[in-house]
C-alpha positions as CSV (number, residue, x, y, z in Angstrom):
1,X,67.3,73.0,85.6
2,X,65.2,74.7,87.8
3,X,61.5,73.1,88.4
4,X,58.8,74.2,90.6
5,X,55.1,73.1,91.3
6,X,54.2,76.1,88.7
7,X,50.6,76.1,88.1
8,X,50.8,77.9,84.1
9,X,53.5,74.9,83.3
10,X,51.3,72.0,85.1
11,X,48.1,73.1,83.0
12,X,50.3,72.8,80.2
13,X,51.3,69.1,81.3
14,X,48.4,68.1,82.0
15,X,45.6,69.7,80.1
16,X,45.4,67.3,77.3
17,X,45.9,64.3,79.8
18,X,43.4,65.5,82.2
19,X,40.3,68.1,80.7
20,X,40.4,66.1,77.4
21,X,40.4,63.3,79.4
22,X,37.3,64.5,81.4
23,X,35.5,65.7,78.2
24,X,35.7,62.2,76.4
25,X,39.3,61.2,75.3
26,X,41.4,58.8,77.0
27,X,43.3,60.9,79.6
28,X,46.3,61.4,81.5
29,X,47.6,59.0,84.5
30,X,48.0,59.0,88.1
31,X,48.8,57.2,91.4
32,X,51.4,54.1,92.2
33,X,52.9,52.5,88.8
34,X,51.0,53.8,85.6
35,X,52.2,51.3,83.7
36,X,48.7,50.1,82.0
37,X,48.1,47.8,79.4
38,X,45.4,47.3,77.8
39,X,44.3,43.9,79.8
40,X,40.6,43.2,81.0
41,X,40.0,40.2,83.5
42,X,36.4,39.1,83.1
43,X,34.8,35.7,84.2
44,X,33.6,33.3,81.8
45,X,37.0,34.2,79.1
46,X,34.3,35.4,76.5
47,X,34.6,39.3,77.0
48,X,37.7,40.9,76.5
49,X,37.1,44.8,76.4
50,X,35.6,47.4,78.6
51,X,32.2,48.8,77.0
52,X,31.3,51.3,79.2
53,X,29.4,52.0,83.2
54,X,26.8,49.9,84.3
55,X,23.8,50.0,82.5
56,X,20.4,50.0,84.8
57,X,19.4,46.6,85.7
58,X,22.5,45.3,84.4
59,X,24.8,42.7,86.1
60,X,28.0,43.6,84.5
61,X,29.9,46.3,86.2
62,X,33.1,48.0,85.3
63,X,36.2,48.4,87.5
64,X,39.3,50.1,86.4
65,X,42.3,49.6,88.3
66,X,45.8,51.1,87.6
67,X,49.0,49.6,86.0
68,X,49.9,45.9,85.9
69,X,52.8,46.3,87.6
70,X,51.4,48.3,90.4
71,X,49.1,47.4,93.5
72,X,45.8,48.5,92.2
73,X,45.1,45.9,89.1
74,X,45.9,42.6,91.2
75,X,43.9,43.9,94.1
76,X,41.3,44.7,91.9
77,X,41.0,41.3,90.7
78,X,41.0,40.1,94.1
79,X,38.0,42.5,95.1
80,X,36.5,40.9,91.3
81,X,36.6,37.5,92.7
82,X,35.2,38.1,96.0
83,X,32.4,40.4,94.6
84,X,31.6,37.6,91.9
85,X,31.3,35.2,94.6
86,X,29.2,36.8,97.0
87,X,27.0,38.6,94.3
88,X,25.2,38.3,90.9
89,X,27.8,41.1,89.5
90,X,30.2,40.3,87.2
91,X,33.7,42.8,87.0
92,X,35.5,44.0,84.7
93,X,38.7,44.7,85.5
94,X,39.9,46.7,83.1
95,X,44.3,48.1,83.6
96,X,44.2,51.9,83.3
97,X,46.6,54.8,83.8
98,X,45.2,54.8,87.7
99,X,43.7,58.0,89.6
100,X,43.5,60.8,86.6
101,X,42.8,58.5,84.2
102,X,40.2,56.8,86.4
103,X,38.8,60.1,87.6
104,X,38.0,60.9,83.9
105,X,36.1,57.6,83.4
106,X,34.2,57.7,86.3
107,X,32.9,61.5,85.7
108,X,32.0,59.7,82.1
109,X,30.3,56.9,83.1
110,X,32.9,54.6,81.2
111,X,33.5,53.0,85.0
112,X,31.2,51.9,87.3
113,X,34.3,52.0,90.4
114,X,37.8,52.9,90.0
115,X,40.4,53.2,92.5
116,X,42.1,56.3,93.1
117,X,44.7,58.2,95.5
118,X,42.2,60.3,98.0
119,X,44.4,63.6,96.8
120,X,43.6,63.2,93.4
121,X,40.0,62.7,95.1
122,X,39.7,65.6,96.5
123,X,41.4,67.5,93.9
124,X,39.0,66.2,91.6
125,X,36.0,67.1,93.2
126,X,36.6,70.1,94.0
127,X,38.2,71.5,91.2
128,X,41.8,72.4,92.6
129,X,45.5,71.3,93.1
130,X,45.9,69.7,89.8
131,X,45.1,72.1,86.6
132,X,43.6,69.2,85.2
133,X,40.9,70.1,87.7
134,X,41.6,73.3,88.0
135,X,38.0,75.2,87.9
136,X,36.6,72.2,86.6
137,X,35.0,70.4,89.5
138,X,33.7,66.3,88.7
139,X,30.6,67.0,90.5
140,X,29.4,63.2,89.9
141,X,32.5,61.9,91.7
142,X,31.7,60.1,94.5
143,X,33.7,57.8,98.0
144,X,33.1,54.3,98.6
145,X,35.7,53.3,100.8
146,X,39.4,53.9,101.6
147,X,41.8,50.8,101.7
148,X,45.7,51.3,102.5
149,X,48.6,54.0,102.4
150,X,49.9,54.7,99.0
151,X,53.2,55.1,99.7
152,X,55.8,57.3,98.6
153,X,59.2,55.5,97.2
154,X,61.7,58.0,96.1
155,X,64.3,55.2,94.0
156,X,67.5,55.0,92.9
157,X,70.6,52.7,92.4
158,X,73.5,52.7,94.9
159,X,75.9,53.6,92.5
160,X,74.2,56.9,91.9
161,X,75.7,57.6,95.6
162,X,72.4,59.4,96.7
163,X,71.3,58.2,100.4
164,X,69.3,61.7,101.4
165,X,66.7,63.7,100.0
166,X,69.5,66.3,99.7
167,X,71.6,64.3,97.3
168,X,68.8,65.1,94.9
169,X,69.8,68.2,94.1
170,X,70.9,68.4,90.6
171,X,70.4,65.2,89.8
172,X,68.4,63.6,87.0
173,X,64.9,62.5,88.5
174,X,61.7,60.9,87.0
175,X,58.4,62.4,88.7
176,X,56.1,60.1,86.9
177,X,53.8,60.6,83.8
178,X,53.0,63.8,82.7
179,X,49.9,65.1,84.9
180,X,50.1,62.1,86.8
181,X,49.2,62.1,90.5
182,X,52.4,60.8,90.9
183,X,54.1,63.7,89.2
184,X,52.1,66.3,91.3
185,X,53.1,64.3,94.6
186,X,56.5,64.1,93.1
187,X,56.7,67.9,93.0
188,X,54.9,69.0,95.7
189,X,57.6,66.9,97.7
190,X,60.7,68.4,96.3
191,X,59.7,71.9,96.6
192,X,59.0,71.3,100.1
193,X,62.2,69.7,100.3
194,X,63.8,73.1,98.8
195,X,65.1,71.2,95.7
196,X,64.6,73.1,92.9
197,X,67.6,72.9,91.0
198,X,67.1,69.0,89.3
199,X,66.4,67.6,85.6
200,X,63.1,66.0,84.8
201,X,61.8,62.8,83.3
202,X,58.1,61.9,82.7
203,X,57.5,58.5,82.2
204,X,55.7,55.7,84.2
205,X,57.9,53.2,86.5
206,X,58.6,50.6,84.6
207,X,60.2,52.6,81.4
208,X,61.6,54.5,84.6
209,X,63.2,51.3,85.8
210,X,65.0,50.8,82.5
211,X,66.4,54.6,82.7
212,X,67.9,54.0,86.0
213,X,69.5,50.6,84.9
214,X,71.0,52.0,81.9
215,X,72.0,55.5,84.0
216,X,69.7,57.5,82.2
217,X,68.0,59.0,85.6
218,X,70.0,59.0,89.0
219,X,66.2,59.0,91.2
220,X,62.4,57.8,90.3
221,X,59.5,58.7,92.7
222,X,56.7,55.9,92.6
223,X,53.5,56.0,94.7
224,X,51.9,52.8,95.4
225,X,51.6,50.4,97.9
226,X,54.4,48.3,99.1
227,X,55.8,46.3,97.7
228,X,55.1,47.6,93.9
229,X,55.9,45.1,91.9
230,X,57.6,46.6,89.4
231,X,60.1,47.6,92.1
232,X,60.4,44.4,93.2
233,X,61.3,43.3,89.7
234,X,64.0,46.1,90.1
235,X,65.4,44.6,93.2
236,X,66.0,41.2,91.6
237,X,68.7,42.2,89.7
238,X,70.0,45.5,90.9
239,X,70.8,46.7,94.1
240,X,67.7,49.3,95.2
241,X,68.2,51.7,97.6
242,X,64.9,54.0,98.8
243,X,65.6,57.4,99.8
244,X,64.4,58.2,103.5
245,X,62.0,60.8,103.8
246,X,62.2,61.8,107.8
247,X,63.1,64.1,110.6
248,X,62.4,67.8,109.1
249,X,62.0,66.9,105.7
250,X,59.1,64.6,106.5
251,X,57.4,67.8,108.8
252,X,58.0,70.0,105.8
253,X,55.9,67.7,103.6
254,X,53.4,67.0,105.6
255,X,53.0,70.6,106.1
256,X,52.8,71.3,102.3
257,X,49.4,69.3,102.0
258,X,46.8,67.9,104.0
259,X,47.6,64.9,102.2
260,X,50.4,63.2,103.4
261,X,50.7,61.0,106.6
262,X,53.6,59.4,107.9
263,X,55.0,55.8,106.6
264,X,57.6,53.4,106.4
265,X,58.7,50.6,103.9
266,X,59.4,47.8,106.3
267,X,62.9,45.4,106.6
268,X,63.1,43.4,103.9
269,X,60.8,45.0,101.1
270,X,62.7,45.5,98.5
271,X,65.9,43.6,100.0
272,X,66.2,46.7,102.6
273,X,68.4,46.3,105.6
274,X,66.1,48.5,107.6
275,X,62.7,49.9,107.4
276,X,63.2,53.2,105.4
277,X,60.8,56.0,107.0
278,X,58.7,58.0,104.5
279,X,55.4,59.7,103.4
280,X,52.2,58.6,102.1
281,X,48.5,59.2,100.5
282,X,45.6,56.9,100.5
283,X,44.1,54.4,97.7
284,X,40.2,54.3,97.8
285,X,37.4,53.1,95.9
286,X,35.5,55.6,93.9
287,X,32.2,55.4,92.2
288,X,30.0,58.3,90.7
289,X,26.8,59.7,91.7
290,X,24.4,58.0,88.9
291,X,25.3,54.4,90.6
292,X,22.3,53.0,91.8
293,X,22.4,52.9,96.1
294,X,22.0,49.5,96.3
295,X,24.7,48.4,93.9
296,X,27.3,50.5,95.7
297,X,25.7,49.1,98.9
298,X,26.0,45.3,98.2
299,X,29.6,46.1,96.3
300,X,30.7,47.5,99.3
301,X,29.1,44.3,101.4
302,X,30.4,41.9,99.2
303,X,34.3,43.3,99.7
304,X,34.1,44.3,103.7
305,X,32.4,41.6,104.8
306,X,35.0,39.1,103.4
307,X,38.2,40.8,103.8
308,X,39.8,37.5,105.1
309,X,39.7,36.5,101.5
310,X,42.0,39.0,100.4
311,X,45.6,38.6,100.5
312,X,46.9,41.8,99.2
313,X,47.2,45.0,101.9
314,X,45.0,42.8,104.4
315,X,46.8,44.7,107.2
316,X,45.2,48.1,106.5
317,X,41.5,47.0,104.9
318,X,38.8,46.8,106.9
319,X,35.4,47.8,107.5
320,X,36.0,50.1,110.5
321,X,39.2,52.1,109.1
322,X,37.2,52.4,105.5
323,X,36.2,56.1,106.0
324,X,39.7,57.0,107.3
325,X,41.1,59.9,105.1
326,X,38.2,59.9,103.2
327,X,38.5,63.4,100.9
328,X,34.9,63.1,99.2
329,X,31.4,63.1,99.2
330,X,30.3,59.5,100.4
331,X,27.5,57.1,98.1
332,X,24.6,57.2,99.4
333,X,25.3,53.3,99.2
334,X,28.3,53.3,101.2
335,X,26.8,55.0,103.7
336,X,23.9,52.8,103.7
337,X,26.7,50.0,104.5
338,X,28.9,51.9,106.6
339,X,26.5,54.1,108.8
């Protein structure tokens, strides 16, 4: 079947996931695994659901994150911990559908931060790319910080015999949720690649996991940072094999958006041999515009100033790299912190 990054079929994908999503519902996904369940992490045990954005003078704050078995929830509740200890906020971390979805509750106020890719960022604000956004700009959406390289994983099985992006021609592949940043990264990638003749499935990874073990799909494409987890759950019992993105095909992509830098999944992730070259975007905290300065200000103090408590992606966050690829409008509050 023949699939292009058609903008009349996209709005179509992700219209209900993404403007309903802005206007009030519950929207569509986007960024590393979208896996989310409905799990918020809270100190204290006694509150278990997300009420909304910071109300003013409050001390409760809300942070959504991205699916369980991605990057973004566990870092999250590593930023919780360091924030609680430094501060007198309290987080919510709260397991979304990642960058749409958190794009959606930020422009609402229903998040105080969220973490997003910095495509879906710039998308977002200003009102492009994705028809979710398309002519509808999030005004209110505002940079904090970027962290580390959202990488680009293009899976699949070794018994589906594909070892170049050329092998996926006419095969089955899943390009993430419906109106997922994930599926637009997914597509923008394979038409740059000239593959246009392949069969789609929309789902999130871990469903996508179960369709390559049972040999429903032959390829997945996951964003997230390495090692996702539910990838590494993958790799425990089947043998993974990453698709290289490199050479040509990694100029061609590059060249398609402004987006994409150039990455590698090292030895050893995943059980890999070698380090497999590929592509990648950016995770970043996002906040809106009605968060007061010096909340985003001591937030951003709190997390920056005690990196060395982190364990997760401590090799790419940092205070001086934090504006790096930033695709947005900066906080007044960040750049009270940054300079």
């Amino acid at each position: 079947m023949t699939r292009k990054l058609n903008r009349r079929e996209f709005i179509a994908a992700t219209g209900v996931a993404g403007v309903a999503g802005l206007a009030g519902c519950t929207g569509g996904n986007g960024g590393e695994d979208t896996t989310a369940e409905d799990t918020t992490t809270e100190s204290g045990g006694e509150e278990t659901t997300t009420e909304g954005g910071n109300e003013s003078g409050s001390s409760r704050l809300s942070w959504h994150a991205g699916g369980t078995g991605g990057t973004y929830f566990p870092l999250s509740n590593e930023f919780k911990s360091v924030v609680e200890a430094n501060t007198d906020f309290t987080l919510q971390v709260q397991s979304t559908g990642a960058s749409v979805e958190n794009v959606g509750s930020l422009a609402r106020g229903d998040a105080d931060f969220a973490l997003i890719q910095n495509d879906v960022a710039y998308f977002a604000r200003n009102g492009e790319g994705i028809e979710a956004f398309q002519g509808n700009p999030v005004e209110n959406l505002r940079g904090v910080a970027t962290l580390y390289p959202e990488t680009i994983h293009i899976i699949t099985l070794a018994d589906t015999g594909i070892e170049s992006v050329g092998d996926l021609s006419g095969a089955t592949i899943n390009t993430g949720d419906l109106g997922s940043g994930t599926q637009v990264n997914a597509l923008q990638i394979l038409e740059a690649l000239g593959i246009s003749d392949y069969s789609e499935q929309n789902t999130g990874f871990s469903q996508a996991s179960d369709q390559l073990k049972n040999g429903d799909i032959d390829a997945a494409f996951v964003v997230g940072g390495w090692p996702v987890g539910a990838i590494e759950e993958l790799a425990a019992t089947e043998d993974v094999v990453v698709v290289p993105v490199d050479g040509e095909d990694r100029e061609a992509v590059k060249g398609a958006a402004p987006f994409y830098a150039d990455d590698e999944i090292p030895a050893g992730t995943y059980g890999l041999e070698s380090a497999v070259p590929t592509v990648s975007v950016q995770a970043m905290i996002a906040t809106n515009a009605e968060q007061p300065d010096a909340t985003v200000e001591e937030v951003s103090a709190a997390i920056f100033d005690n990196v060395d408590d982190l364990t997760i992606k401590t090799d790419f966050i940092s205070k001086e790299t934090a504006q790096d690829g930033m695709s947005i409008e900066l906080h007044p509050g960040a750049q009270a912190y940054f300079g």
